[in-house]
Each structure stands twice: as C-alpha cells, then as structure tokens.
C-alpha positions as CSV (number, residue, x, y, z in Angstrom):
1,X,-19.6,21.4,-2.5
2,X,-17.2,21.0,-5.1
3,X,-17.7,21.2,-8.6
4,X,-15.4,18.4,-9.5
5,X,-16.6,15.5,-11.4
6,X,-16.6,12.2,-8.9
7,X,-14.6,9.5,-10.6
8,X,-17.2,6.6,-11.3
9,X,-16.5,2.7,-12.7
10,X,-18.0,1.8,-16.3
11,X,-21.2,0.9,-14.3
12,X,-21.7,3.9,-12.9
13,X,-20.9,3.1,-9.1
14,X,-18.8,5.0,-7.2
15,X,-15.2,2.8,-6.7
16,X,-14.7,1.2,-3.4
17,X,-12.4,3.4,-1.0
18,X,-8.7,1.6,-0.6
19,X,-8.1,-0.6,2.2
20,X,-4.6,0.1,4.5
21,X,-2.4,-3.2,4.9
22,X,0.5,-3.4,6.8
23,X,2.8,-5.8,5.0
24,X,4.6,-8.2,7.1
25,X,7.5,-10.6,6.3
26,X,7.5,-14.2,7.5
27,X,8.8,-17.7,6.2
28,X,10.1,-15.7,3.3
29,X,6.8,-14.9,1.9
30,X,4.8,-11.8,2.6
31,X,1.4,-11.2,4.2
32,X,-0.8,-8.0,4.9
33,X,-2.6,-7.6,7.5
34,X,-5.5,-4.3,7.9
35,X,-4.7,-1.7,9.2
36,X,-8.2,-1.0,11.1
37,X,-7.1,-3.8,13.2
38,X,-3.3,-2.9,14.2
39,X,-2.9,-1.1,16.9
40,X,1.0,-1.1,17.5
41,X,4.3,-2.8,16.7
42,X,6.8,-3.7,19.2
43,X,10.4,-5.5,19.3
44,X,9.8,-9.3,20.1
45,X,10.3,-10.0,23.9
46,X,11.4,-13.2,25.5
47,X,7.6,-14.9,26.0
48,X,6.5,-16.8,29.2
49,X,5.2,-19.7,27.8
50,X,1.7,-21.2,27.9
51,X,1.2,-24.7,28.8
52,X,-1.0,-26.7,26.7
53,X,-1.5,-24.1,24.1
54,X,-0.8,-25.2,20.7
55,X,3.1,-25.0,19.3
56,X,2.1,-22.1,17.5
57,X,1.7,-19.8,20.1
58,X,4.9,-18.1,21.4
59,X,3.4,-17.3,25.0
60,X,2.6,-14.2,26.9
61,X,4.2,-10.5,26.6
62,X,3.3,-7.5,28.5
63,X,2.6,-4.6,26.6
64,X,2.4,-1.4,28.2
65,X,0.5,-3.2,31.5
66,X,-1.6,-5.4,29.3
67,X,-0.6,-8.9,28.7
68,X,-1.0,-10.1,25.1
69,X,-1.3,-13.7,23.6
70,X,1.2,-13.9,20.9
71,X,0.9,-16.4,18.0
72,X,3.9,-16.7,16.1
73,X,2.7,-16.5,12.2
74,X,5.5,-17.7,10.2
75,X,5.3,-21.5,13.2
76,X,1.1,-21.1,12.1
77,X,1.7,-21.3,8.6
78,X,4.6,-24.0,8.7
79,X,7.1,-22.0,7.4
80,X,10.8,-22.0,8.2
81,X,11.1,-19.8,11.1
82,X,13.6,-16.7,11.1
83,X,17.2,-17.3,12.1
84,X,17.4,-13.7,13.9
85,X,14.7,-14.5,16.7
86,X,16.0,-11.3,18.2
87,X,14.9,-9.1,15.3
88,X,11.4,-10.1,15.1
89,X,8.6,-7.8,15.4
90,X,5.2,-8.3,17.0
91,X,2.2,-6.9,15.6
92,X,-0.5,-5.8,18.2
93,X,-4.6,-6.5,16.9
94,X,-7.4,-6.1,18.3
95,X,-10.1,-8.9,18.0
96,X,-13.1,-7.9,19.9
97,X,-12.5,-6.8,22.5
98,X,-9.2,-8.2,23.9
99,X,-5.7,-7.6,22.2
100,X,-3.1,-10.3,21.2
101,X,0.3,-9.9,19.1
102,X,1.3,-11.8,16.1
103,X,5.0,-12.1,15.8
104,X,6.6,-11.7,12.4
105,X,9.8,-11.3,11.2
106,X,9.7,-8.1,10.1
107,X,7.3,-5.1,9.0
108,X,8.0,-4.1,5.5
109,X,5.6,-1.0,4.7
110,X,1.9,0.0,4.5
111,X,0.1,0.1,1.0
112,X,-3.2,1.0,0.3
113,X,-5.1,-1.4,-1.8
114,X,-8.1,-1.2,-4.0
115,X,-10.7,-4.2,-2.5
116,X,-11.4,-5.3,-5.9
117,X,-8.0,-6.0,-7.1
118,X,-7.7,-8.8,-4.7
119,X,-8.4,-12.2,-6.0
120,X,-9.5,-15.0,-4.0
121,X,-6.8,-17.8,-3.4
122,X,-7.3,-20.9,-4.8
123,X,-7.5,-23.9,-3.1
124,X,-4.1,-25.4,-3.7
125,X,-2.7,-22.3,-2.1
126,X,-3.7,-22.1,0.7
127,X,-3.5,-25.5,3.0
128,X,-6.7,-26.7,4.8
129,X,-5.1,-25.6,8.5
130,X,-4.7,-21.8,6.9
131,X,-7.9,-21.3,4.2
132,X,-9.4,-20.4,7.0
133,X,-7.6,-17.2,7.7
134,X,-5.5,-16.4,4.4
135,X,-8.0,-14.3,2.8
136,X,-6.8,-13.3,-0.9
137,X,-3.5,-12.6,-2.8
138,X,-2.6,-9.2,-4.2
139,X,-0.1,-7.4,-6.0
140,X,1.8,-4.1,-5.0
141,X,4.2,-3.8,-7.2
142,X,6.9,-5.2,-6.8
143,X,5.4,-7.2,-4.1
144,X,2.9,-10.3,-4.0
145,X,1.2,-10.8,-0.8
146,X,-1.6,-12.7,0.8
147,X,-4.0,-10.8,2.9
148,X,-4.6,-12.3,6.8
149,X,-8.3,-12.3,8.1
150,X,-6.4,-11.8,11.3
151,X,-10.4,-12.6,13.1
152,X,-10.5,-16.2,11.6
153,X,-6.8,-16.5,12.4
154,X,-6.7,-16.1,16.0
155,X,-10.1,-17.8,16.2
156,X,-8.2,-21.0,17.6
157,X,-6.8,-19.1,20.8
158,X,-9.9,-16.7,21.4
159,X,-11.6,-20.0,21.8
C-alpha cells in the first residue's frame, strides 16, 4: 500500500474514474461515443442494402466473417452527409450481444472525460427523433462534443 494521500472532492468522495470516448466527426459537428462499447474501426465498404429498413441505415458489411448492420449517423441526425463517401469510417459496437457499425465521417481521437463535467443537453438541442440517444455535451478543449448513448441509438434497428 502506498502512502500517498488519495485525491478526494470538497465532500470527501473519492472523484469518479474518467470515461474513454472516441470522438467521431459527422455533419460537421462532433460526437463521442465510449470506448467500452467500440470494438474496431474499419474503412467504409460498399453496403448491400436492406429493404424496408429505414433511410438511415446504410445496409450490411461483412466484417471479418460477421455481418454488421450499419447506421449511417450523420443520415440519423439529419445532417448534411460527407462529400467523400469513400473516406468514411465505420465504427464497430457492441450492443448486447450482437455487433453493428455506425458509419461516420471520420475518427478524430480518444479523450478521456471526467463523468461529472458533462452537462445534460437541453431540450432545444437535441430534436425529439435524437433526445433519445444524444446523451450530454462536453468540452475537450478545443473541441465541443455531444456524447452518443450508442444502446438507445441503435434501439430502432435491434428491434
């Protein structure tokens, strides 16, 4: 045991651990999504398309033998999609026990965030198809992100 003091907050309580985010690009705006939940990050692939899904999600991929549900998050949101299709990434989660990919434009870097300087969004940022799933805002400097409960977001397609 080490006799190093423990840093604790005014109250006494031990601080929260930081969180890992992987911050994604998309629409122009950026978003992080956990870590705990990525499991890789691969070059967008043409998709084969799923009929009657909704307009939101790209289609299938295979991914190293597994096939993968991709929804495409900046199409989600409403934003203006990417010129450079080709250049997109897709970011591989695991919800439960199944895998899907959500595509984004590009991966900008991983930051580690105390949980309890995230604020809450308010209501008239986030849009009633997406307070669902976009969680809280945060600041890295010199980024501003909104965290993705990526559960909540692919809710829709897990059914």
């Amino acid at each position: 045991m080490s006799d190093l003091p423990v840093a604790t907050d005014p109250a006494g309580a031990d601080p929260a651990p930081e969180r890992g985010y992987m911050l994604v690009s998309t629409g122009g705006k950026l978003f992080a999504l956990e870590l705990d939940v990525i499991r890789e990050v691969v070059t967008a692939r043409p998709f084969t398309p799923l009929p009657g899904a909704p307009a939101w999600v790209s289609g299938l991929v295979n991914v190293r033998g597994s096939v993968v549900t991709v929804v495409d998050l900046s199409l989600r949101l409403r934003l203006p999609a990417s010129a450079d299709r080709a250049s997109r990434r897709v970011v591989v989660v695991r919800s439960g026990d199944r895998s899907f990919g959500i595509a984004v434009d590009d991966v900008v870097r991983i930051l580690r965030v105390q949980p309890a300087t995230l604020e809450p969004l308010a209501p008239v940022e986030a849009s009633v198809e997406s307070a669902a799933f976009l969680a809280h805002s945060g600041r890295a400097e010199p980024d501003t992100f909104v965290t993705i409960d990526t559960d909540a977001l692919l809710q829709p397609v897990v059914g």
